[in-house]
N, C-alpha and C positions, 0 to 999 in steps of 0.2 A: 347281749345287745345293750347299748348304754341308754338310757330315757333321761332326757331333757328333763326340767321340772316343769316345762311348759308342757312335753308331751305326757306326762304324770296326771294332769288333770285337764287335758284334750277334751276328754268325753267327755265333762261339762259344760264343752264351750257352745252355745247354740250354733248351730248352722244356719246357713244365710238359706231363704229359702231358696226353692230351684222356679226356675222362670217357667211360667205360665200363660197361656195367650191372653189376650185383654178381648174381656165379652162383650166391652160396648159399652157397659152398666158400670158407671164409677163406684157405685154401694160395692156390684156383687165383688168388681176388682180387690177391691180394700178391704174388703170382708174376709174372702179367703185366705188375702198375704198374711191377717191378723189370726185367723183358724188354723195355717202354719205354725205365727210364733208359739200361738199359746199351747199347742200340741209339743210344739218341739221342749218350750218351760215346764211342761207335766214332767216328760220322760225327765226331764234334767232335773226336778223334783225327784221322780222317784230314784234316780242312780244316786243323787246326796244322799237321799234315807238311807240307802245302802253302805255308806262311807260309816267306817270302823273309828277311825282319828276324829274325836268331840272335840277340839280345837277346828280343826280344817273344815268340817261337817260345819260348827256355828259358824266357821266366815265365810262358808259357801251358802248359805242361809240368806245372809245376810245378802250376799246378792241377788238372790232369788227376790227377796222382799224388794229389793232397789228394780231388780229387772220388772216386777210386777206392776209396781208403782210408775215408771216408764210406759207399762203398756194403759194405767188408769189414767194416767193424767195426760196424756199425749194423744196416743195411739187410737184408745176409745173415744176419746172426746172428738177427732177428726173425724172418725168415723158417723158418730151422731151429728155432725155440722152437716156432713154428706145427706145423709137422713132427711134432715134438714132439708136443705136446699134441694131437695127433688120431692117434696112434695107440690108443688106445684106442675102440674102434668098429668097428675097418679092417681088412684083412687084413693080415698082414706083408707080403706083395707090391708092398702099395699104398703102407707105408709104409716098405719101400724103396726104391720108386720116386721119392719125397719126397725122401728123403734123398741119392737119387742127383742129383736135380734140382737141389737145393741145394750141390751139390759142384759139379753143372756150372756154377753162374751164377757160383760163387764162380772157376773157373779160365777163363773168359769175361771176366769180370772181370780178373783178372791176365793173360791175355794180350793187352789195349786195351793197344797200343804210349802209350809215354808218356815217348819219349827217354830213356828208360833201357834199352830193349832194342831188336829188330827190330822192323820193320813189318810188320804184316798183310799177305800177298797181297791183290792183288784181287779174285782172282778165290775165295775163303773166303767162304763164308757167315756169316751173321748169328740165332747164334741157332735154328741147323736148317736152315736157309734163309729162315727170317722167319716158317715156321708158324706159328699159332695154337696153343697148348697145349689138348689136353684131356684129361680123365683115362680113365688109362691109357695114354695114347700117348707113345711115349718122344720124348726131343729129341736129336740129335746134336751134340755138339760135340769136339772135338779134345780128349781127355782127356790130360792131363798130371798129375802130380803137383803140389799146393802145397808151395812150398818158405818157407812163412812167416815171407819176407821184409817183408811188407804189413806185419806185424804188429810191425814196429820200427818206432822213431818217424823213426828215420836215412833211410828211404827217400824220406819226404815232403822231405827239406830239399835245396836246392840243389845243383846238381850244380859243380864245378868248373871245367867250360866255363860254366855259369849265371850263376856268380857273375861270372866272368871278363865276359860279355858284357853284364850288369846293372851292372857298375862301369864299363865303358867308355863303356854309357849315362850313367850319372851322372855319367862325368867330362866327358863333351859336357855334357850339362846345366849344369854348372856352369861349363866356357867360356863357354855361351850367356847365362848370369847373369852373370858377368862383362863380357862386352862389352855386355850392355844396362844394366849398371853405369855404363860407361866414358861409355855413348851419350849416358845420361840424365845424367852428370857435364856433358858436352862441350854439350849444349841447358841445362843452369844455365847454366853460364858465358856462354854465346851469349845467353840471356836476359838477365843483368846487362849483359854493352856494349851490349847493344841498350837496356837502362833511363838506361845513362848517356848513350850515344847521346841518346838521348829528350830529356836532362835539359839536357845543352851544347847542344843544338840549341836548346831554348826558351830558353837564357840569350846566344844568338846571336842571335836574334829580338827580345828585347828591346834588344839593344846597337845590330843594323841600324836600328831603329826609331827612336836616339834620333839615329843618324846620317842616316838621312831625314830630319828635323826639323830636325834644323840646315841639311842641304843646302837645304832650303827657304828655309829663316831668311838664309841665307848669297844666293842664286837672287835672293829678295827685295830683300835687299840691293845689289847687283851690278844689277840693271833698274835701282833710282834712283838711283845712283851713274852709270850711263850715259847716265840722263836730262838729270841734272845737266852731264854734259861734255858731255852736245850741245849745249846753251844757250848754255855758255860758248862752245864754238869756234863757234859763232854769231855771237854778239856781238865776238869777235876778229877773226872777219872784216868785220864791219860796220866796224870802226873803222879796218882796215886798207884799205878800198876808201875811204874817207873822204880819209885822209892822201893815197892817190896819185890822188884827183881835183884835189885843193888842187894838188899838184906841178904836173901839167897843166896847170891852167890860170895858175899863175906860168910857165911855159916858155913856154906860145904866146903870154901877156903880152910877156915880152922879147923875143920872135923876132918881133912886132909894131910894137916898138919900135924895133928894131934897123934892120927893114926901112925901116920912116917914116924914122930919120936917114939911112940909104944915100940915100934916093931924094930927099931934100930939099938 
């Protein structure tokens, strides 16, 4: 089966979450769609760790760091406006629970390994364990302090093994343009002797052709020229059986002669 190079690295690509009914609760809505994404950027963390290719591995990194920083500086911050804006109604309990929830997603977040730091255990939970949120119910995670580093633009950009192994890509790349350079130089070339190949052959073709023709012309010639000297040695020989009949019979002539005066 043939693989696209888009379906080559498919399994990276986040999936869109799958639709969920709406609780009523704008927090807990926006809560969950965000405990999707950041579930889904783990797994998608951990299948990078797993990639062989340190080229491909640093520029799938690097999106991780961009996809993270999307969910710091957008995603999370919406969600704390939300927070926000429904304190009024609520108990302060409830809406520091909100606000504690929002601090957890945000260092869940910063802790998605993204070759820039360590890996996750395996054996770490996701999210509480993958619970269900409901209100009131707290979610656990590894609380650590934000050290808002996300919040530079320097985090996002290449790291200097990245670059390193993205240029070493590009400079295979450009051997490989090069020798299919060379390839497709050396099939011209090959194509022109082969045209003139082509061209002297047909101008051989016509020269054999005129030389066939005369061989014939010449063949033609040569049958009636042989015709001709048979005739003659023909006719030489008839004249020359002629003469030495004549001879003969003058010899038995005198040797008749000769014998009549003996005997008389």
């Amino acid at each position: 089966m043939l693989l696209t190079p888009h379906s080559r690295y498919e399994k990276y690509l986040v999936e869109e979450p799958q639709f969920r009914p709406k609780s009523g609760d704008p927090f807990v809505d926006e809560y969950l769609v965000l405990v999707d994404r950041i579930q889904d950027l783990t797994l998608k963390a951990e299948e990078v760790a797993q990639e062989k290719n340190r080229a491909l591995k640093a520029a799938l990194n690097a999106e991780l760091r961009k996809d993270k920083g999307n969910l710091l500086d957008s995603a999370i911050p919406k969600l704390a406006t939300i927070a926000k804006d429904m304190r009024k109604g609520s108990t302060q309990e409830a809406a520091q629970l909100r606000e504690q929830q929002v601090q957890e997603l945000a260092q869940t977040v910063d802790d998605i390994p993204d070759g820039m730091g360590t890996m996750r255990s395996p054996g770490r939970p996701l999210l509480g364990g993958g619970s269900v949120y409901a209100p009131g119910s707290s979610i656990t995670i590894n609380p650590l302090k934000l050290d808002g580093r996300f919040q530079s633009a320097e985090h996002y950009q290449h790291t200097d093994q990245s670059k390193a192994f993205i240029s070493e890509a590009e400079q295979a790349e450009r051997r490989q343009n090069q020798a299919l350079e060379r390839i497709e130089n050396g099939l011209g070339t090959l194509k022109e002797l082969g045209t003139a190949m082509g061209e002297e052959i047909q101008r051989h073709d016509v020269i054999i052709d005129e030389v066939n023709a005369k061989m014939d012309t010449i063949t033609s010639d040569l049958k009636t020229n042989n015709m001709r000297l048979k005739g003659l040695i023909t006719k030489v020989r008839s004249s020359r059986n002629f003469c030495i009949d004549v001879i003969l019979i003058c010899v038995l002539l005198a040797l008749g002669l000769y014998i009549y005066i003996m005997l008389k």
